[in-house]
C-alpha positions as CSV (number, residue, x, y, z in Angstrom):
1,X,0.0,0.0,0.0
2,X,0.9,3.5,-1.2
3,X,2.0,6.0,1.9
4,X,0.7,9.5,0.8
5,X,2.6,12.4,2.7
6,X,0.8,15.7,4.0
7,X,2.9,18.3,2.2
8,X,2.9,20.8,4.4
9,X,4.3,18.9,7.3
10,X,6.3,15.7,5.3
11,X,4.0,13.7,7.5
12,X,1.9,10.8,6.3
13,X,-1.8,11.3,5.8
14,X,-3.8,9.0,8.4
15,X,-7.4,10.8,8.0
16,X,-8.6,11.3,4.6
17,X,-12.2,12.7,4.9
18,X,-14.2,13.0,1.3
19,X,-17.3,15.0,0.4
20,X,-19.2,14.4,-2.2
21,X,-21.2,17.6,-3.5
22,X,-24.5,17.8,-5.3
23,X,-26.4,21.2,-5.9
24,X,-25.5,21.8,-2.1
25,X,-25.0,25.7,-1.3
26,X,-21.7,27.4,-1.4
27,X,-21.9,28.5,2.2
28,X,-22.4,24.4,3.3
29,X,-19.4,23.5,1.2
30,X,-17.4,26.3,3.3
31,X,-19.0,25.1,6.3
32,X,-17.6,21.8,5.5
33,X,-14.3,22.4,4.7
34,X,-13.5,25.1,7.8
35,X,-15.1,22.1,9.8
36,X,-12.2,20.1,9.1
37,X,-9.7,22.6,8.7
38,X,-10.1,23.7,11.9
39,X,-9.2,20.5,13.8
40,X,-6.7,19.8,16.3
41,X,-5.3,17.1,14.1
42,X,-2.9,18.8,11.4
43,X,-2.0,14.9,9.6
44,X,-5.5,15.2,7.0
45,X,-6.4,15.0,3.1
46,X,-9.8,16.4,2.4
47,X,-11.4,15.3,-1.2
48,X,-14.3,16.9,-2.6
49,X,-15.8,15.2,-5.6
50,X,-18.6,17.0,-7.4
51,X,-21.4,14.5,-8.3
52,X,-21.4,15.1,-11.7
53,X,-21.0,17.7,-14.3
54,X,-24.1,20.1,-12.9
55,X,-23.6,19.2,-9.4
56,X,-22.1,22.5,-8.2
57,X,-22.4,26.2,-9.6
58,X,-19.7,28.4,-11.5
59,X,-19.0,30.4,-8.3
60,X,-18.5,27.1,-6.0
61,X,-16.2,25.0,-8.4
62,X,-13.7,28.7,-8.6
63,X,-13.7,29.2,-4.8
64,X,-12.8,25.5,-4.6
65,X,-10.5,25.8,-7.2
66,X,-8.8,28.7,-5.6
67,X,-8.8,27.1,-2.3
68,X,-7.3,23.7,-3.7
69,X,-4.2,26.2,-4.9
70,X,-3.8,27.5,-0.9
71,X,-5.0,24.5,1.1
72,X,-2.4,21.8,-0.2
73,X,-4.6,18.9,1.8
74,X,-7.4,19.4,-0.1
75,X,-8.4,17.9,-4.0
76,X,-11.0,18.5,-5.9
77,X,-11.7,15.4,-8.0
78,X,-12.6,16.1,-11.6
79,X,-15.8,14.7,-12.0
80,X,-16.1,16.3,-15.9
81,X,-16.3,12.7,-17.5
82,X,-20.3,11.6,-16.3
């Protein structure tokens, strides 16, 4: 088995949460994401996987975008293929 390693500390990931999004508000996928940003527990990978092509607005998919480019723990799977 593959060991991924938390960037930002050279540690290895042992809590990968995932999200998957559909039509859900901007402000709950914030919500979300400060939820497990803000834990004690530093050693986390946080995927967000859009449920499809429509499942999230223009305005959501840039601010995850741009957030993916600060917050090196989280990805955004690319869900463009459904």
């Amino acid at each position: 088995m593959k060991t991924q390693s938390n960037s930002s500390t050279n540690h290895p990931i042992s809590v990968c949460v995932g999200i998957s999004v559909y039509r859900q508000p901007l402000s709950w996928i914030q919500e979300a994401v400060a939820s497990v940003q803000t834990q004690t527990y530093k050693n986390w990978q946080l995927l967000i996987r859009p449920d499809g092509p429509e499942a999230i607005e223009e305005d959501c998919r840039e601010w995850m975008k741009a957030l993916a480019h600060k917050e090196p723990r989280l990805q955004i799977l690319d869900d463009s293929h459904r």
